[in-house]
C-alpha positions in Angstrom: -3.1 -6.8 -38.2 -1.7 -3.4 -37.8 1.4 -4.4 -37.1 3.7 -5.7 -40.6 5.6 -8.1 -38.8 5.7 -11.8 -38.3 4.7 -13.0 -34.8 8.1 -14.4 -34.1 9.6 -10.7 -34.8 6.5 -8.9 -32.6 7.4 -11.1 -29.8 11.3 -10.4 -29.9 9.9 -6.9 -30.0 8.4 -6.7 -26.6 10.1 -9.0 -25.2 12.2 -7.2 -22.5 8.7 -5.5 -21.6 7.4 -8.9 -20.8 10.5 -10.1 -18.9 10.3 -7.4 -16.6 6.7 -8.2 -15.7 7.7 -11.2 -15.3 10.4 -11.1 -12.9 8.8 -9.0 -11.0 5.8 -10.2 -10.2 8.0 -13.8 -9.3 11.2 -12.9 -7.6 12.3 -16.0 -10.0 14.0 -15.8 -13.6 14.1 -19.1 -14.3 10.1 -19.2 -13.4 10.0 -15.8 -15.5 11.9 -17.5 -18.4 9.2 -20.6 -18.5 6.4 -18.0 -18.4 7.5 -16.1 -21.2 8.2 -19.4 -23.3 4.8 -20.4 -22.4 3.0 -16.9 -23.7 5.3 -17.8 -27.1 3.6 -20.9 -27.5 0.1 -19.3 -26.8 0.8 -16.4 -29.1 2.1 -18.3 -31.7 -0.8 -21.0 -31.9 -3.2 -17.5 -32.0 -4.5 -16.0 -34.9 -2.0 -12.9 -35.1 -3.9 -11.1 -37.6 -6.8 -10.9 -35.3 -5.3 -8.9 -32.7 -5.8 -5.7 -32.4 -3.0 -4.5 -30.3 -0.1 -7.2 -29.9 1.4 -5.7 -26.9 -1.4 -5.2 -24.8 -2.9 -9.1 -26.0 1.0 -10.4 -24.7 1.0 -8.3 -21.5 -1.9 -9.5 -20.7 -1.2 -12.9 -21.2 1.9 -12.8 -19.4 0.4 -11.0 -16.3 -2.2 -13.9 -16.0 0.0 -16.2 -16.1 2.2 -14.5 -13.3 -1.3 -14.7 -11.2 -1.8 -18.0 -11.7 1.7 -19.1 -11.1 1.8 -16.8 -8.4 -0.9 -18.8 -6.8 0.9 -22.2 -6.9 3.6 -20.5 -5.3 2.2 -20.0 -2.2 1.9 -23.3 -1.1 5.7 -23.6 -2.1 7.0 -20.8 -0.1 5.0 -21.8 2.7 7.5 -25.3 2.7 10.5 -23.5 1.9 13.3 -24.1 4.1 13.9 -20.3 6.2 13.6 -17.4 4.5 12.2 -16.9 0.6 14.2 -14.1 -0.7 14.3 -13.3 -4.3 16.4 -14.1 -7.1 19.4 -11.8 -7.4 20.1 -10.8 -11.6 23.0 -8.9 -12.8 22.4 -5.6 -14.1 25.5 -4.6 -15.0 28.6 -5.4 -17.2 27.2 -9.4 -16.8 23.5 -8.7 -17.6 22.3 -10.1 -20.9 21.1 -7.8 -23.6 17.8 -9.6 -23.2 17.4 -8.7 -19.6 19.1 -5.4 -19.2 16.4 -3.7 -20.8 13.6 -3.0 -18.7 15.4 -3.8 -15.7 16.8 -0.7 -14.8 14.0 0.5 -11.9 12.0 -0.4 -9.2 13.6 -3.9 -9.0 15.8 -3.4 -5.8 15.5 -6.1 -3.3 13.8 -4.7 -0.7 11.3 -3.5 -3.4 10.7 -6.9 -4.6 10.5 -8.5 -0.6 8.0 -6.2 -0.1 5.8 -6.9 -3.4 5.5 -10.1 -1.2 3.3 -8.8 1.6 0.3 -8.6 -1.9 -1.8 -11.0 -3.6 -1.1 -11.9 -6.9 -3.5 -9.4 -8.4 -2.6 -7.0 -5.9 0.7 -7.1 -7.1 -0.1 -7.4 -10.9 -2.7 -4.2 -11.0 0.6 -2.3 -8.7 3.2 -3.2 -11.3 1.1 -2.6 -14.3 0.2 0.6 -13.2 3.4 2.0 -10.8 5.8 0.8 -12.7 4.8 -0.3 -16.2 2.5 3.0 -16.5 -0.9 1.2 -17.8 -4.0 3.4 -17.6 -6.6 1.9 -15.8 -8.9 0.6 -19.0 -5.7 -1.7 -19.9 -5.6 -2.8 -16.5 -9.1 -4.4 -15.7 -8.8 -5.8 -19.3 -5.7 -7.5 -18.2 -6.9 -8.3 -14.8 -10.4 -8.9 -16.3 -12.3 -6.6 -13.6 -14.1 -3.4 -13.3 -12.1 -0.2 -13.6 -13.4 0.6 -10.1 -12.0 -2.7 -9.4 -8.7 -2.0 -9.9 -8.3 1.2 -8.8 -9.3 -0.1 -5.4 -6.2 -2.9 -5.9 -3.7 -0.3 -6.9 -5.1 2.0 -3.5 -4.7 -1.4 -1.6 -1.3 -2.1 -3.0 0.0 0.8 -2.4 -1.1 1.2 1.3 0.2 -1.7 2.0 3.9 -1.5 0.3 3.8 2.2 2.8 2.8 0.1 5.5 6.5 -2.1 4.7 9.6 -1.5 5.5 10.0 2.5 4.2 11.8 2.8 1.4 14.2 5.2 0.4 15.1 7.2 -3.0 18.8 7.0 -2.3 21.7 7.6 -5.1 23.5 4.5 -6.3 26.9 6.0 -5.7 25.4 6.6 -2.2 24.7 3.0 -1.5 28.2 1.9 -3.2 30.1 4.1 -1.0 28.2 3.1 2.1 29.3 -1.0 0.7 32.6 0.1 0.5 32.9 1.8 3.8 30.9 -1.8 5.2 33.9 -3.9 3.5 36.4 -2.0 4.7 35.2 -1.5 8.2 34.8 -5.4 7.7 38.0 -6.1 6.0 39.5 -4.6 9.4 37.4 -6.1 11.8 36.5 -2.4 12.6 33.6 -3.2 15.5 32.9 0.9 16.1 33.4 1.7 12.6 30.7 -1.1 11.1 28.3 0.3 14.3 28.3 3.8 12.7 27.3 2.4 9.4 24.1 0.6 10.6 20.6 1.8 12.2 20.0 0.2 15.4 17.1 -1.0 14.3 19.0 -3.0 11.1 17.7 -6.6 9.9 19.3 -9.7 8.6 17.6 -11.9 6.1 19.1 -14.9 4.6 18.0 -17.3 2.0 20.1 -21.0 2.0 17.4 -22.5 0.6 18.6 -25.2 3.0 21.2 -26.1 0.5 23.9 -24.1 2.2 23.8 -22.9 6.0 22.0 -19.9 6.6 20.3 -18.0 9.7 17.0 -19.4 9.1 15.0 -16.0 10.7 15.5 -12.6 9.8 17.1 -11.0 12.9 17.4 -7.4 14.4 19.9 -5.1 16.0 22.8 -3.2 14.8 24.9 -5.0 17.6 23.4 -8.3 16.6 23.8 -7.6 13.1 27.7 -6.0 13.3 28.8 -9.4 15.9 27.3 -11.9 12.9 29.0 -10.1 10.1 32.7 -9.9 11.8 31.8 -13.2 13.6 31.6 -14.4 9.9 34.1 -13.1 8.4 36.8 -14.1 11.8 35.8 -17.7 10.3 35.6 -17.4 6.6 37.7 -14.4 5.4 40.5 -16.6 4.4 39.2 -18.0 2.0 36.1 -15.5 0.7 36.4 -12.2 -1.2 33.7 -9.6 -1.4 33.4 -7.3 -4.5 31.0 -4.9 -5.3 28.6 -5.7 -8.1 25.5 -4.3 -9.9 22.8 -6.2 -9.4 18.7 -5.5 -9.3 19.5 -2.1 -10.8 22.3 -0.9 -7.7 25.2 -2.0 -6.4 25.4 -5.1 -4.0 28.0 -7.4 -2.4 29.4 -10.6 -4.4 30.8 -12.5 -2.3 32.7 -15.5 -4.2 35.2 -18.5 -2.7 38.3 -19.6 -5.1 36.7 -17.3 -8.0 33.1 -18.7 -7.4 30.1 -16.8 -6.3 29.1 -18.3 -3.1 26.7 -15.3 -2.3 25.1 -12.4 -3.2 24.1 -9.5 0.2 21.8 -6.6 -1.4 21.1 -3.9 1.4 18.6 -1.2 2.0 19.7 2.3 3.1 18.4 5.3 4.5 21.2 7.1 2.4 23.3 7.5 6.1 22.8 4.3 7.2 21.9 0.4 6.4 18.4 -0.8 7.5 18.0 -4.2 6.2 20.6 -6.8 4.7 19.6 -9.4 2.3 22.2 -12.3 1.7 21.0 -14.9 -1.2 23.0 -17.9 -0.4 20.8 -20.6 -2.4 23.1 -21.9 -5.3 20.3 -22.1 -7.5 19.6 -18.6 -7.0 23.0 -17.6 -8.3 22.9 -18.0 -11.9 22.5 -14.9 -12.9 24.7 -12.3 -11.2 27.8 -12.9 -13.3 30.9 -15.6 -13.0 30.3 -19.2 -12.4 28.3 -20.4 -9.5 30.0 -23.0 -6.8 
């Protein structure tokens, strides 16, 4: 085998790579966790010395499994209570050495809710290649189709993530002043002052998991949006404190209750003002964006 190393060292070695396909082709660690313990067991029960190029035999492995589980997933979503969002991980200060690396791009959430309008392979041959930077040849071996084949996938994808909600290349100190100005005008129950932060055509989404009360549709309106959030935080802002907290690679809202997270809100800018909120309210969504969970 060209590469020197055991296979238990040549896995640790790529392991971050394979995390971050992972995770992003689920929305789930935990599910992205499983997978990866699963392509350990495959690679280890291989015969190491046979493979030509360990990295491309575990990324491959690990994006078909993604497919597959992708697949099952479907039917799951299609039950779940309101709306699916994904699962929030720190980034930051809280992020394990294990995930940090290869988590530092393309993983916002709006990127990742709209890597749910694809297919499975729609969404593996657009990962591997716009993010992960795989030449074509290493995709169809991956995805185990024609060249052609995947190029016409990729073309697909990427119509279709245009065809989304738009996003935007927008500075992280942009977005965290913009969170800062939100929880102030918040903090003050500033009605004109959260207005001018928010497009009029801004949208709510929430995800309870129907474990914790949540707007079960996603909503429009900056009016509609600005009367929920001070309706909210009239009622609750006793007792809940916001910070702001890197998370997905920018800065978000933690929102926690006696020193416990009790949510996560991600938003989507324009880089003047907010276009879409995503609040992750499902406890068992919230294991991974730093302090203990309710």
């Amino acid at each position: 085998m060209p590469e020197a190393c055991n296979p238990v060292e040549i896995f640790g070695r790529y392991r971050s790579r394979l995390f971050g396909i992972a995770y992003r082709m689920l929305g789930s660690v935990q599910d992205a966790e499983d997978l990866l313990q699963e392509a350990y067991l495959r690679w280890h029960q291989t015969d190491a010395d046979a493979v030509r190029s360990p990295e491309a035999w575990l990324v491959a492995v690990v994006s078909r499994l993604a497919i597959d589980r992708l697949r099952r997933a479907t039917t799951e979503r299609a039950a779940y209570e309101g709306s699916w969002l994904p699962e929030p991980i720190a980034t930051g200060d809280f992020a394990s050495a294990g995930h940090r690396a290869e988590l530092a791009s393309d993983l916002s959430m709006a990127f990742l809710v709209v890597l749910e309008r694809l297919s499975p392979d729609e969404r593996a041959a657009f990962l591997l290649r716009e993010v992960f930077d795989c030449d074509y040849g290493e995709i169809a071996r991956v995805l185990e189709r024609s060249e052609a084949a995947c190029r016409q996938l990729v073309h697909r994808a990427r119509t279709r993530v245009r065809q989304g909600e738009p996003r935007f290349a927008v500075a992280p100190e942009t977005k965290e002043r913009l969170i800062e100005r939100l929880l102030a005008a918040l903090s003050a129950g500033d009605r004109d002052g959260l207005l001018g932060l928010l497009a009029e055509d801004a949208t709510w989404t929430a995800d309870g998991g129907g474990k914790v009360p949540a707007t079960r549709r996603v909503f429009r309106g900056a009016d509609r949006v600005a009367r929920f959030l001070l309706g909210a935080e009239r009622k609750w802002g006793h007792v809940v404190t916001h910070r702001v907290a890197w998370l997905n690679g920018e800065p978000a809202i933690l929102s926690q209750v006696g020193g416990r997270v009790f949510a996560i809100t991600a938003i989507d800018t324009d880089g003047d003002r907010i276009v879409a909120f995503y609040r992750v309210l499902n406890p068992d969504k919230l294991r991974h964006v730093g302090g203990p969970r309710p």
